[in-house]
LOGU-939377 format. One record per residue: residue number from 1; x, y, z of N, C-alpha, C in turn. Coordinates in pm, whole numbers, plus 50000, padded with zeros to 5 digits. Each point is the difference from the previous one (the first is absolute). Layout:
[NUM; [X; Y; Z]; [X; Y; Z]; [X; Y; Z]]
...
END
This chain:
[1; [51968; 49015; 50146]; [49900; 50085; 49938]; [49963; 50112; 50097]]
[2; [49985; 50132; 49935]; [49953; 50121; 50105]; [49862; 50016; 49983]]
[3; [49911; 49999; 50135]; [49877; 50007; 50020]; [49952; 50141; 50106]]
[4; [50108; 50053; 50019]; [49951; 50137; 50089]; [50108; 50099; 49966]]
[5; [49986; 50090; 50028]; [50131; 50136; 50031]; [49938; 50125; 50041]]
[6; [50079; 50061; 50086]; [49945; 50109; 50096]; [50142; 50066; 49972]]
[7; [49975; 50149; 49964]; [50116; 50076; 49995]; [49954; 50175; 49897]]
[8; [50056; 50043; 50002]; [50058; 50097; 49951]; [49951; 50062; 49862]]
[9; [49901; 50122; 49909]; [50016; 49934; 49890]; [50111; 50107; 49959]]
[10; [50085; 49967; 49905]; [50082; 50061; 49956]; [49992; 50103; 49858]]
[11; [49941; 49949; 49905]; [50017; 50035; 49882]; [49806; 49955; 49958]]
[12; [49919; 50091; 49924]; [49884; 49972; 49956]; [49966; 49993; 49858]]
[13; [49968; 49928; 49893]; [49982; 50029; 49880]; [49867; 49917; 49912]]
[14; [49967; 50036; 49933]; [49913; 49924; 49944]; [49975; 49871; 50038]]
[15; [49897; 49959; 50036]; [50007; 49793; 49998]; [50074; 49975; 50076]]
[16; [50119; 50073; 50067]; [50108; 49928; 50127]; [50055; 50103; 50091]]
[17; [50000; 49920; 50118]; [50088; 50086; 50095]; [50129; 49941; 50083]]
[18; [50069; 50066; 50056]; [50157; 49953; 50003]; [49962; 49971; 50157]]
[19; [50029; 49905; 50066]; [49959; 49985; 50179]; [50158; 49941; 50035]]
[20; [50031; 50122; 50110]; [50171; 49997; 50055]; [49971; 49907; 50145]]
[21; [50038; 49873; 50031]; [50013; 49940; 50125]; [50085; 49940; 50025]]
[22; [50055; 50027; 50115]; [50171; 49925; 50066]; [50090; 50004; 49868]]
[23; [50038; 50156; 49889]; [50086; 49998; 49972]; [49978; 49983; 49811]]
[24; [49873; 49894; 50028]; [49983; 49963; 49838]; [49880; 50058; 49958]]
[25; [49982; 49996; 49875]; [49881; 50084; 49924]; [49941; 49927; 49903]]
[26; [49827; 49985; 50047]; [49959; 49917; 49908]; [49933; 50063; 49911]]
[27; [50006; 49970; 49855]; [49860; 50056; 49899]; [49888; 49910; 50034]]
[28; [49889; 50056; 50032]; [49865; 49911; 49993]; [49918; 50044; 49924]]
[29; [49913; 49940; 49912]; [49902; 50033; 49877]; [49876; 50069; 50086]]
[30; [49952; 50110; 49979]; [49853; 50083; 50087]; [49933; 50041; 49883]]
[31; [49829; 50022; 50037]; [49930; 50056; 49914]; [50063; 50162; 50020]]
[32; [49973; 50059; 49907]; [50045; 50151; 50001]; [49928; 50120; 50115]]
[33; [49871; 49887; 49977]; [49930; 50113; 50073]; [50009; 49966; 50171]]
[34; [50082; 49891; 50067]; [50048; 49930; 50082]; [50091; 50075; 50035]]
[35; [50105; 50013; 49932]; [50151; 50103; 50006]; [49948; 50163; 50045]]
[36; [49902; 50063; 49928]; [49970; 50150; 50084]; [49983; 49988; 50100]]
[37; [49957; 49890; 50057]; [49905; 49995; 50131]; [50127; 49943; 50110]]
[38; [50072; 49979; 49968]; [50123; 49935; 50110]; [50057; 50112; 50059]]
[39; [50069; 49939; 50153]; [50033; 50094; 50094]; [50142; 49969; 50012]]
[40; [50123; 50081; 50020]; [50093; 49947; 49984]; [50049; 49875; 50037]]
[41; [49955; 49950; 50167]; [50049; 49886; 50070]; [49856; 49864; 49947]]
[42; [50012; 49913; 49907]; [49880; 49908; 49941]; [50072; 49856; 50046]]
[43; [49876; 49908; 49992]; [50000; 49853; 50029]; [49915; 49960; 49878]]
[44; [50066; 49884; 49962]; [49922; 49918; 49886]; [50062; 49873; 49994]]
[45; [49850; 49899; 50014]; [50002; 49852; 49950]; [50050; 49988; 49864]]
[46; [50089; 49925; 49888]; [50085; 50001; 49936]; [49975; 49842; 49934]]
[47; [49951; 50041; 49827]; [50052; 49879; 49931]; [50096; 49995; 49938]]
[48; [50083; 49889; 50000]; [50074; 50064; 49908]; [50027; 49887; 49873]]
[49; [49983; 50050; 49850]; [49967; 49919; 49900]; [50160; 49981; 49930]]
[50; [49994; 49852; 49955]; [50170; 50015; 49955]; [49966; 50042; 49871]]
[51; [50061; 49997; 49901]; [49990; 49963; 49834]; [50168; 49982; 49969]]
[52; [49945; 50031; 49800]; [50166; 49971; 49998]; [50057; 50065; 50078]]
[53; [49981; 50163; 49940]; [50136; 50087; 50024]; [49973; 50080; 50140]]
[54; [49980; 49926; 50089]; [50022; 50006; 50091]; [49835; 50018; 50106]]
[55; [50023; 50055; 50130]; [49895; 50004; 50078]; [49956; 50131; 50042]]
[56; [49848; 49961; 50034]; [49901; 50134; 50031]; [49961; 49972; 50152]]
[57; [50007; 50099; 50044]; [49891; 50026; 50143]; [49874; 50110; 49958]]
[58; [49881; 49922; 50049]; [49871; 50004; 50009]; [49930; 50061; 50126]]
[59; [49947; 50110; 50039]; [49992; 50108; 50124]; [49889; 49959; 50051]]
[60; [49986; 49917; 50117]; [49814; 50033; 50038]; [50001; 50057; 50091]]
[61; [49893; 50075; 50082]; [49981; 50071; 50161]; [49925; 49901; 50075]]
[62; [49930; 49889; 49952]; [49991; 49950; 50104]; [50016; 49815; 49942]]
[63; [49986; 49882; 50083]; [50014; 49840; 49999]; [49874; 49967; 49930]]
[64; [49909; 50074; 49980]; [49827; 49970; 49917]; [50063; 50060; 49858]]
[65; [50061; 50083; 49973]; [50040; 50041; 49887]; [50066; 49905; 49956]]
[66; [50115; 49981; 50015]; [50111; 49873; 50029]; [49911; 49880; 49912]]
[67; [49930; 49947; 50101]; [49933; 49891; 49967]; [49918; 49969; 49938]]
[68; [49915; 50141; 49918]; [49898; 50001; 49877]; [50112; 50006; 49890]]
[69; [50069; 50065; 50016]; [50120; 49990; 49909]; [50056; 49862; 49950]]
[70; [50056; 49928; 50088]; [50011; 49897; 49866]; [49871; 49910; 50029]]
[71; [49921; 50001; 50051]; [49871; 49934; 49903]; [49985; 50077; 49920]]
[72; [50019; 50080; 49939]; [50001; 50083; 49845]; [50079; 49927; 49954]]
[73; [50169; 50029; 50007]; [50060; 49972; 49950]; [49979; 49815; 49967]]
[74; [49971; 49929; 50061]; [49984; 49854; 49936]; [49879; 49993; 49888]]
[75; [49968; 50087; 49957]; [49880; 50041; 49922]; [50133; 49936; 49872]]
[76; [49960; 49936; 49940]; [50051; 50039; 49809]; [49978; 50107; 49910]]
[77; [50107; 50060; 49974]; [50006; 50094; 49934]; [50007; 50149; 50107]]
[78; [49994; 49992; 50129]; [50005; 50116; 50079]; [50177; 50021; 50054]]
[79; [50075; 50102; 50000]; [50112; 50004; 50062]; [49989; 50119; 50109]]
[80; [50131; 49969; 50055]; [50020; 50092; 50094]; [49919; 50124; 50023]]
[81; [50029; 50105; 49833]; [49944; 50117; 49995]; [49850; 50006; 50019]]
[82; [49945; 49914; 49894]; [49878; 50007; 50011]; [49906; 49954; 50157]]
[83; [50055; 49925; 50042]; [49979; 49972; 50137]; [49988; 50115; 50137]]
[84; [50131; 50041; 49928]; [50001; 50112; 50123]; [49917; 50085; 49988]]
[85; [49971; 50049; 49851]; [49909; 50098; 49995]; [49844; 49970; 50016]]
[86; [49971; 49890; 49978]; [49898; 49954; 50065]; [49965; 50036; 50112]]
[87; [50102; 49991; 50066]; [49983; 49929; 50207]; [49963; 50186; 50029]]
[88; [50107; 50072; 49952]; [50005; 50156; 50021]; [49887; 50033; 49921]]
[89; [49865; 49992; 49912]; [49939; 50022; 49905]; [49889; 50119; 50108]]
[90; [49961; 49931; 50123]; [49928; 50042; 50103]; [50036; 49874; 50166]]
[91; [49898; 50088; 50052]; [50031; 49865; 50128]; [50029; 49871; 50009]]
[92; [50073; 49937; 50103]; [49991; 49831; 49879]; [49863; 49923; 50035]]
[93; [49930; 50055; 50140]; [49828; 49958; 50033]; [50004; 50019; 49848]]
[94; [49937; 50138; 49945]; [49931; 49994; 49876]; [50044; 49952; 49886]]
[95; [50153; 49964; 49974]; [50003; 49904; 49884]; [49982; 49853; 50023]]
[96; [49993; 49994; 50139]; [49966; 49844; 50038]; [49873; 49962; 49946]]
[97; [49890; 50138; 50056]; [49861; 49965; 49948]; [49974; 50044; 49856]]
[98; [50067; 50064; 49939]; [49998; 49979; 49839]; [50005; 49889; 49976]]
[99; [50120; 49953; 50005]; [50036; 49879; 49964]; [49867; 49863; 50000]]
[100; [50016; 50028; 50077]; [49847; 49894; 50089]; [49906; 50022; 49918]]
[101; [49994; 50137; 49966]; [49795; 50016; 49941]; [50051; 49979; 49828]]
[102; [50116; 50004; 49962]; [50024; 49970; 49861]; [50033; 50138; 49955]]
[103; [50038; 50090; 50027]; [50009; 50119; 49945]; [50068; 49987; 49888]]
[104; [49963; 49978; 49874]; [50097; 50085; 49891]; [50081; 50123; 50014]]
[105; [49864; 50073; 49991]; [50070; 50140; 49959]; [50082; 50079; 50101]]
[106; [49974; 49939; 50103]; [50148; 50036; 50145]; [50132; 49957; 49943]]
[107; [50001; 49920; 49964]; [50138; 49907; 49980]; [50037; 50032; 49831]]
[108; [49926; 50032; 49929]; [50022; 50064; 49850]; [50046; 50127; 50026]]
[109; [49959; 50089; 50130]; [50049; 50093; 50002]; [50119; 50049; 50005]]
[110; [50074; 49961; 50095]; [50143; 49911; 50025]; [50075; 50028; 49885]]
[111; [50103; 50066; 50028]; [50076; 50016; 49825]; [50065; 49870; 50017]]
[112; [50007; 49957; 49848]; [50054; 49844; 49971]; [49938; 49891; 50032]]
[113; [49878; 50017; 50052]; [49877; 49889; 49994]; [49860; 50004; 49889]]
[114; [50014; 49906; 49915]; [49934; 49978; 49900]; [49863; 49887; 50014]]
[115; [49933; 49992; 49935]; [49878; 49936; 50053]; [50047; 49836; 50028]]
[116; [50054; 49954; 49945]; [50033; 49861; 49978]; [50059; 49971; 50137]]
[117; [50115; 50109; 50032]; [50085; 50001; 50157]; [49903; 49984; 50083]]
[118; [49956; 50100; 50043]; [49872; 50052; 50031]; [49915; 49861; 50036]]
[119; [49973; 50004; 49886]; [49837; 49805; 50020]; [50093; 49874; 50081]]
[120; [50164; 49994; 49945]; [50056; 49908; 50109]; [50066; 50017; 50110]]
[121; [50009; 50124; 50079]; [49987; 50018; 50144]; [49847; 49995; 49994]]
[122; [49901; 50022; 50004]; [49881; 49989; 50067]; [49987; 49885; 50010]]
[123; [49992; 49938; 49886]; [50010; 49832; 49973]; [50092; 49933; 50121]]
[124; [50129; 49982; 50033]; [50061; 49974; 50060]; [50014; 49988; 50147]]
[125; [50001; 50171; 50029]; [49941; 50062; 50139]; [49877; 49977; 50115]]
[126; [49916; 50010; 49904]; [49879; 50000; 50074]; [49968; 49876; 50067]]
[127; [50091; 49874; 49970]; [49997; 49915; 50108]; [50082; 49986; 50034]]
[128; [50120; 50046; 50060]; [50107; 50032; 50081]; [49970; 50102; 50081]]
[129; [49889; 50108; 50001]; [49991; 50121; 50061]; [49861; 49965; 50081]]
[130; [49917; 49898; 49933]; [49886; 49943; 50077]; [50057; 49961; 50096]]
[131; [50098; 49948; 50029]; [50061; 49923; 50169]; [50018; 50092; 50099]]
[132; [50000; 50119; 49913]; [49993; 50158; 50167]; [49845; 49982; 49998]]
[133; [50009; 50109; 50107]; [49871; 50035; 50075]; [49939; 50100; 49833]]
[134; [49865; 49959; 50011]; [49895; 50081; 49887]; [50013; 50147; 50040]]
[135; [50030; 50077; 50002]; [49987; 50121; 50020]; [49930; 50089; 49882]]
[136; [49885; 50084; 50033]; [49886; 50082; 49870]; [50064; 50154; 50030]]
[137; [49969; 50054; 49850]; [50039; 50119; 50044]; [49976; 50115; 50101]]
[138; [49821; 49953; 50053]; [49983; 50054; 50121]; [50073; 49987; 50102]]
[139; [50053; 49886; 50033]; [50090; 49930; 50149]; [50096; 50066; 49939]]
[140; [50123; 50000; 49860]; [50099; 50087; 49991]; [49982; 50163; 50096]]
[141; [49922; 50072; 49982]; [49991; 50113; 50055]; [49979; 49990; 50161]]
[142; [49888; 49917; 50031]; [50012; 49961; 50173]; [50152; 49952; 50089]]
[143; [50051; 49908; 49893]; [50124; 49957; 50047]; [50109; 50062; 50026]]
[144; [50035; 50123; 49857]; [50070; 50107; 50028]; [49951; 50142; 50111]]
[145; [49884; 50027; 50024]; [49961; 50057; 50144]; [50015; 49904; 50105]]
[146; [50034; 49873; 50031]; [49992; 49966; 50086]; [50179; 50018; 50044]]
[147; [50057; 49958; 49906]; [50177; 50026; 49999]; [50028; 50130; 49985]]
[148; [49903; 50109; 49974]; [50080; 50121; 50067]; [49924; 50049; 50152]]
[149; [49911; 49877; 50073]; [49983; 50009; 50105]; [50126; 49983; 50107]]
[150; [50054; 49899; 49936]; [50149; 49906; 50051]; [49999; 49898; 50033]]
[151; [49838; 49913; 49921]; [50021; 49846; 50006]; [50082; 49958; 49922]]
[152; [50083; 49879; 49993]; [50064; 49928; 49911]; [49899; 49990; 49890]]
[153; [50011; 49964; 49838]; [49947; 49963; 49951]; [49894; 49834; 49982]]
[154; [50075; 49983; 50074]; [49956; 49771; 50049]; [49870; 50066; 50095]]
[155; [50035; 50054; 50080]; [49866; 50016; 50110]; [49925; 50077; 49944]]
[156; [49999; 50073; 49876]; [49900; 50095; 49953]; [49933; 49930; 49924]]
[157; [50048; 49894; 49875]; [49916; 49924; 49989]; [49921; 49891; 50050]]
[158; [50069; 49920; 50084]; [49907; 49901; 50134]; [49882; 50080; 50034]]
[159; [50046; 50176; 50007]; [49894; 49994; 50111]; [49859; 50056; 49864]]
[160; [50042; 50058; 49867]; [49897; 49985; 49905]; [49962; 49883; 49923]]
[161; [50008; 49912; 50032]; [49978; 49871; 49954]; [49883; 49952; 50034]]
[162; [49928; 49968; 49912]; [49809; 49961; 50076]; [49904; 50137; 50020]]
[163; [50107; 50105; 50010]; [49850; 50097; 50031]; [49886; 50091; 49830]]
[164; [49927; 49970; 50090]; [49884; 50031; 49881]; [49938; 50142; 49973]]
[165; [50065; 50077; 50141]; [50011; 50160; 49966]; [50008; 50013; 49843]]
[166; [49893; 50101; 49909]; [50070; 50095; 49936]; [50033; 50165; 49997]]
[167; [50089; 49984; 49938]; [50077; 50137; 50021]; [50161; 50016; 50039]]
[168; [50075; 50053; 49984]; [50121; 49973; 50084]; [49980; 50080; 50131]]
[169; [49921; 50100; 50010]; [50042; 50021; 50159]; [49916; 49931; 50075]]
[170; [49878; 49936; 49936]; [49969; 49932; 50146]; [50064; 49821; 49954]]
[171; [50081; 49986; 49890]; [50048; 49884; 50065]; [50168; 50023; 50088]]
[172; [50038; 50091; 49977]; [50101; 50030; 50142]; [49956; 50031; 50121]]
[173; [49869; 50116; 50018]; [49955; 49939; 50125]; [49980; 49878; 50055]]
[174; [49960; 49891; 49909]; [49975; 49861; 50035]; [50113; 49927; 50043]]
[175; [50071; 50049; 49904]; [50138; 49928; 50061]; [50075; 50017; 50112]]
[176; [49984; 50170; 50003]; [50101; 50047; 50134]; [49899; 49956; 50123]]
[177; [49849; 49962; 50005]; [49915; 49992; 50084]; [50129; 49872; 50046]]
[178; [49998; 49879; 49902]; [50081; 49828; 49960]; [50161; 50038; 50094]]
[179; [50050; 50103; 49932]; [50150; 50025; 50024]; [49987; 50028; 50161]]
[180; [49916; 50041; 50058]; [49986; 50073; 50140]; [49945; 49890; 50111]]
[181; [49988; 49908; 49979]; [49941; 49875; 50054]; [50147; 49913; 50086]]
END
């Protein structure tokens, strides 16, 4: 099974792009609006779904994508597509915490997610996604200033974890006070 590829892209078109490495060329399934944004030389984590008539590769940019991904996909009634477009819908922090707070209308938004889909990922998810760290949408925004400070993301949340600051800039001051220790 292929789970990574780094190479080349060759050819760009709707929904897929052609990636040339050591010789061979893979199609991998991308959101569209994924494909403008690529630079010729790309890396992507890789599902790849069999069926009958044959097999798909599935594009992520990063192993958190990857891995919200098929907890979608073990959803009933969710496939590949709809999955991916999920994960790509916005950040995967913020569909994590959709998910979590019950969002309907995030996940209705989603072309090819219908309310019923929709009620059983939340249903499903939200205790599979309870086993990460709680993250609120305030800490989403602290966490991402703290990672374009150049903490890892693991130490950005450790170090917002417990604090009772509000605001996001003074709970990154709090933290970087934490991170600087």
């Amino acid at each position: 099974m292929l789970a990574y590829i780094q190479g080349n892209v060759l050819h760009k078109s709707p929904g897929y792009i052609i990636v040339a490495t050591q010789g061979l060329g893979y199609k991998i399934t991308l959101p569209e609006g994924i494909i403008r944004e690529l630079a010729e030389s790309v890396e992507f984590y890789l599902h790849e779904a069999q069926r009958d008539d044959g097999r798909e590769l599935f594009g992520f940019t990063s192993v958190d994508q990857l891995e919200l991904f098929w907890k979608l996909v073990s959803v009933s009634g969710v496939g590949p597509k709809s999955g991916q477009k999920i994960v790509y819908a916005e950040g995967i922090e913020q569909v994590k915490a959709k998910i979590m707070v019950g969002d309907l209308t995030f996940l209705m938004s989603v072309p090819g997610i219908g309310k019923k889909t929709a009620q059983k990922i939340i249903l499903e998810l939200k205790g599979a996604l309870a086993d990460e760290p709680d993250i609120s949408a305030l800490d989403l925004d602290a966490i991402e200033g703290l990672v374009g400070l150049g903490y890892s993301r693991r130490d950005a949340e450790t170090a917002l974890s417990g604090l009772e600051e509000e605001g996001t800039d003074d709970r990154i001051r709090a933290a970087l006070k934490r991170l600087s220790r």
